[in-house]
ZAFILUM-923803 format. One record per residue: residue in three letters; x, y, z of N, C-alpha, C in turn. Coordinates in steps of 0.1 Angstrom, whole numbers, plus 5000, padded with zeros to 4 digits. Each point is the difference from the previous one (the first is absolute). Layout:
! ZAFILUM-923803
AlaXYZXYZXYZ ...
END
This chain:
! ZAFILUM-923803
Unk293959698575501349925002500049955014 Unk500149865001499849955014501549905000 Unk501550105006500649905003500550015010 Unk500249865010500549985011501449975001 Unk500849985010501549974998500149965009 Unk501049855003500349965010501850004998 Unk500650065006501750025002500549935008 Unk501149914996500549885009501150055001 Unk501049955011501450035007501249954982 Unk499249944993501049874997499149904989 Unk500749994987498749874991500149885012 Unk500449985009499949855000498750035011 Unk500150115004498850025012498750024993 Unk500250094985499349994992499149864997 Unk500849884996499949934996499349915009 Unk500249975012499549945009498350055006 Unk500050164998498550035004499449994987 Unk500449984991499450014986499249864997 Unk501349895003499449885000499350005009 Unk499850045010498649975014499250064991 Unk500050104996498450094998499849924987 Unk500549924987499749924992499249865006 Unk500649935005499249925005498849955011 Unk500350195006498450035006499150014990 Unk500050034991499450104989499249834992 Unk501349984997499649814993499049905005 Unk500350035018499149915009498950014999 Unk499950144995498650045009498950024984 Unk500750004990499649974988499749885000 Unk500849895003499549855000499149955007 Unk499550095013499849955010497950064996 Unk500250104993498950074992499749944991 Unk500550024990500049924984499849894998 Unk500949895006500549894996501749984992 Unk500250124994501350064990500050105003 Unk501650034997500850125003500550034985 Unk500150114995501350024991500650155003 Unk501649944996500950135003500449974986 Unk500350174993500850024994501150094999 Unk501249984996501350045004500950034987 Unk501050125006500950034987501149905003 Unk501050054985501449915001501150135005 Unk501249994996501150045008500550005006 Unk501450115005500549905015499550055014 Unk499250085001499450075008499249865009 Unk499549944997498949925007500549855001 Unk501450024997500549825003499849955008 Unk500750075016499849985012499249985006 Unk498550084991498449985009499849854992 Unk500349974986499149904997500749865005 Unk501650025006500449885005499649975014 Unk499650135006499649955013498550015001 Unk499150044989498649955003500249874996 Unk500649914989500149874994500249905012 Unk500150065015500549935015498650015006 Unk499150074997498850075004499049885002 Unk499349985017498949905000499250054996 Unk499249964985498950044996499649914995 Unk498949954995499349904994499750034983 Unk501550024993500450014987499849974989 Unk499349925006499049914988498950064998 Unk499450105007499150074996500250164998 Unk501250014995500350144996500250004984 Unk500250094997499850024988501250084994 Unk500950014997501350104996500249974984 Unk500650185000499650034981501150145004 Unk500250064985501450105000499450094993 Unk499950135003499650144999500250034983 Unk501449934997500550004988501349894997 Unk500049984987501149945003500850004979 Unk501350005003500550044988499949874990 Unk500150004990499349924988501249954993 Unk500849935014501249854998499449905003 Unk500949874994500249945004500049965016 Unk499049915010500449975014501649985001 Unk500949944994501349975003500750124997 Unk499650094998500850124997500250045012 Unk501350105003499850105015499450085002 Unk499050074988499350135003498749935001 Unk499749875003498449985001499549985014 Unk499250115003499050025013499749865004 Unk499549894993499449914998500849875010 Unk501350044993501249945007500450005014 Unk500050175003500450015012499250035008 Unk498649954996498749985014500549825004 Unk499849964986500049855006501549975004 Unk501050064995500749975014500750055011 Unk499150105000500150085018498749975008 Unk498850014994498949985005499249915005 Unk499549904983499649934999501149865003 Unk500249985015501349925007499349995011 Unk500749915006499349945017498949934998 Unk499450095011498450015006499150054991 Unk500850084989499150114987499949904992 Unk500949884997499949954986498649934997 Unk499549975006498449964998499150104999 Unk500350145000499750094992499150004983 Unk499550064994499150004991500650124995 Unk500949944990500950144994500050034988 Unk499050104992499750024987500850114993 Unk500449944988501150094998499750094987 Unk499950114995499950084986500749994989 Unk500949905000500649964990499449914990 Unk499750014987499949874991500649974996 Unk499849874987500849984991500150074989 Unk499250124995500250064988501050105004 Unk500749994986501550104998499750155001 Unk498450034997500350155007498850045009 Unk500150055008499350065015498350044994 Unk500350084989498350054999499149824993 Unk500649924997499349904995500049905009 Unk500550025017499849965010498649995010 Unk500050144999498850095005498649905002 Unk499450014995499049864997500549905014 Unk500349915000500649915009500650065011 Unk500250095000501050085015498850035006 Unk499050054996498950065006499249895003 Unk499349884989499549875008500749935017 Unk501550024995500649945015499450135010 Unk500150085004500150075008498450035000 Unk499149974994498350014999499549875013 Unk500649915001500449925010500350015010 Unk500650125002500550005015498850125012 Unk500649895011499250065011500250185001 Unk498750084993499950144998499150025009 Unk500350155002500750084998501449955014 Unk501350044991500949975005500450015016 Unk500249905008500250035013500550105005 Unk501649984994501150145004501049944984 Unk500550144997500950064986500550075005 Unk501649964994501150025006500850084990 Unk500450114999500750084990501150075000 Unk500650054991501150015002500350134990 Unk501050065002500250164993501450034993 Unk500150004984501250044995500150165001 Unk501549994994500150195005499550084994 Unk499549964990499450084988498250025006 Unk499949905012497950025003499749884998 Unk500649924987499549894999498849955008 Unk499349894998499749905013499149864991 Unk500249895003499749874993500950024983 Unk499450034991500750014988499150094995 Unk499650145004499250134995501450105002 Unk500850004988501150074998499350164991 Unk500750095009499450114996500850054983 Unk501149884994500650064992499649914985 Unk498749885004499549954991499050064994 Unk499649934991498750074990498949925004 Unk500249965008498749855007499550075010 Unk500750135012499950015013498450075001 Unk499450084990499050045003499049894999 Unk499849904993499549924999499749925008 Unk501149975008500149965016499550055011 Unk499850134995499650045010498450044998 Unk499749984990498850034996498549875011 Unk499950115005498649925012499049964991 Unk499450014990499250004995500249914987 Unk501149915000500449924989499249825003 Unk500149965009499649895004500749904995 Unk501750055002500649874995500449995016 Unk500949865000500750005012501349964999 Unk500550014985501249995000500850064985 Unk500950045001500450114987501549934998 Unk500350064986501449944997500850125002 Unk501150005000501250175005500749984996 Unk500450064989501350014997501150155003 Unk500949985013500350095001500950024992 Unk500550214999501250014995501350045002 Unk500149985017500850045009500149835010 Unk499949914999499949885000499949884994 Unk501049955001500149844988498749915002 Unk499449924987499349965005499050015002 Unk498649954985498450025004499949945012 Unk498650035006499850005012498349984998 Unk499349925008498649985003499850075015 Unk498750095005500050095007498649965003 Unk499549995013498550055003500050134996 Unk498950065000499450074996499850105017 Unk499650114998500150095011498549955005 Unk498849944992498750015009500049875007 Unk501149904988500249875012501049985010 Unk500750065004501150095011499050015009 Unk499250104998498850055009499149915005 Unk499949914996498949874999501049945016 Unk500450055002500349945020499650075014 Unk500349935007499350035016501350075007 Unk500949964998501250085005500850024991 Unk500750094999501550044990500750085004 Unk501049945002501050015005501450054987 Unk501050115003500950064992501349945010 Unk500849934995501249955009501450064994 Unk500650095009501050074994500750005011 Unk501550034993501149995011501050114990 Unk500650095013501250114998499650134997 Unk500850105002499350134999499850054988 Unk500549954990499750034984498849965000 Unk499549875003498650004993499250045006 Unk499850065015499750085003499650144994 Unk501050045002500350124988499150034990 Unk500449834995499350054985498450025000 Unk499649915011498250015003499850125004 Unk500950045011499450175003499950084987 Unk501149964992499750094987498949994993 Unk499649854997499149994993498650085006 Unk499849985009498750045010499550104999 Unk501350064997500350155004499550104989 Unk499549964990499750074990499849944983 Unk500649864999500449914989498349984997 Unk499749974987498949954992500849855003 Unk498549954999499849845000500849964985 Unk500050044988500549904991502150054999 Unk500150145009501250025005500649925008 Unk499349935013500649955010498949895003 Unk499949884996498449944998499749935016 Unk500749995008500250015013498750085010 Unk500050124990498750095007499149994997 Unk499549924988499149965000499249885008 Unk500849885006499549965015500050065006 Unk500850105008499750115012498950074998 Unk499750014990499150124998498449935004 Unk500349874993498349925003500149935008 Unk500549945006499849935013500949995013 Unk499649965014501049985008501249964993 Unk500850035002501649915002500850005017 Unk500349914995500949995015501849994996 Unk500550095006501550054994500849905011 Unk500849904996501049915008501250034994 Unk501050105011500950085000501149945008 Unk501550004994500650025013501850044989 Unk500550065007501550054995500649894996 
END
């Protein structure tokens, strides 16, 4: 288990070294590569980073941005990830961004699969920096420890890169990387704010099995980098 923690006074101070250390991370990918890609969760947790990276001088056009997971609406809906990258994110300076989304047109998520995985077979891998995010239950992307999918997700040895979730503690199939393409990044980063979710990671850490708290199962295999603040 390799995780680091950085503790801010404050999200917005959060937010401000977070976007620095994102667009060091991007530069220096582009500046290597030719392409950068980040991938990022939805919720309200990361509004503030993705409106003030979307301000960010970077050369946008050669980054690559895609969503950890994203629930299996409609874009015009309010619960679509899809939605509120492109319009927190993918805005400004970001909007010439290269933004692939997990969504299809088929009415249900496992007959998506196929094509969610071609887009994202495309993108500049292994992922620059992945940006995550933590429900109170462990959650993390859409590997819900209360679905019948979660081991599956987590399964290293499956070679998919993207799974369908239907949770049962959550409205709303769901399309999810998969835990070995999570791993498939150079940085990853866990972005949390308040002392509950806190909490809940020390709990999980602390003793929880991976398809209990699937959260540990990134900590457990690779760096993470913990971006903290009350």
């Amino acid at each position: 288990m390799a995780l680091t923690t950085q503790s801010f006074e404050s999200p917005q101070a959060l937010t401000e070294a977070f976007a620095a250390q994102l667009v060091s991370i991007l530069s220096d990918g582009i500046a290597k590569r030719g392409r950068a890609s980040l991938v990022v969760s939805g919720g309200r947790t990361p509004l503030a980073l993705f409106q003030t990276l979307s301000n960010a001088d970077l050369e946008w056009d050669k980054v690559d941005v895609t969503l950890a997971d994203e629930r299996w609406v409609d874009e015009a809906d309010d619960a679509s990830n899809t939605r509120l990258v492109r319009e927190n994110l993918i805005q400004n300076k970001a909007s010439v961004a290269n933004f692939v989304t997990l969504k299809t047109d088929h009415s249900d998520a496992k007959d998506g699969i196929g094509e969610a995985e071609s887009r994202v077979a495309n993108l500049a891998q292994p992922f620059d920096a992945l940006i995550l995010g933590m429900g109170e239950d462990g959650h993390t992307a859409s590997l819900f420890p209360c679905s019948e999918q979660v081991e599956a997700g987590l399964d290293m040895d499956s070679g998919r890169v993207c799974i369908a979730v239907q949770p049962t503690t959550a409205p709303h199939q769901r399309i999810s990387l998969t835990l070995p393409a999570l791993l498939n990044s150079r940085n990853i980063f866990l972005h949390l704010t308040g002392e509950s979710k806190k909490d809940v990671l020390t709990d999980a850490l602390s003793g929880a099995t991976e398809v209990q708290k699937p959260i540990t199962a990134v900590v457990n295999r690779a760096p993470v980098t913990l971006m903290w603040a009350p």
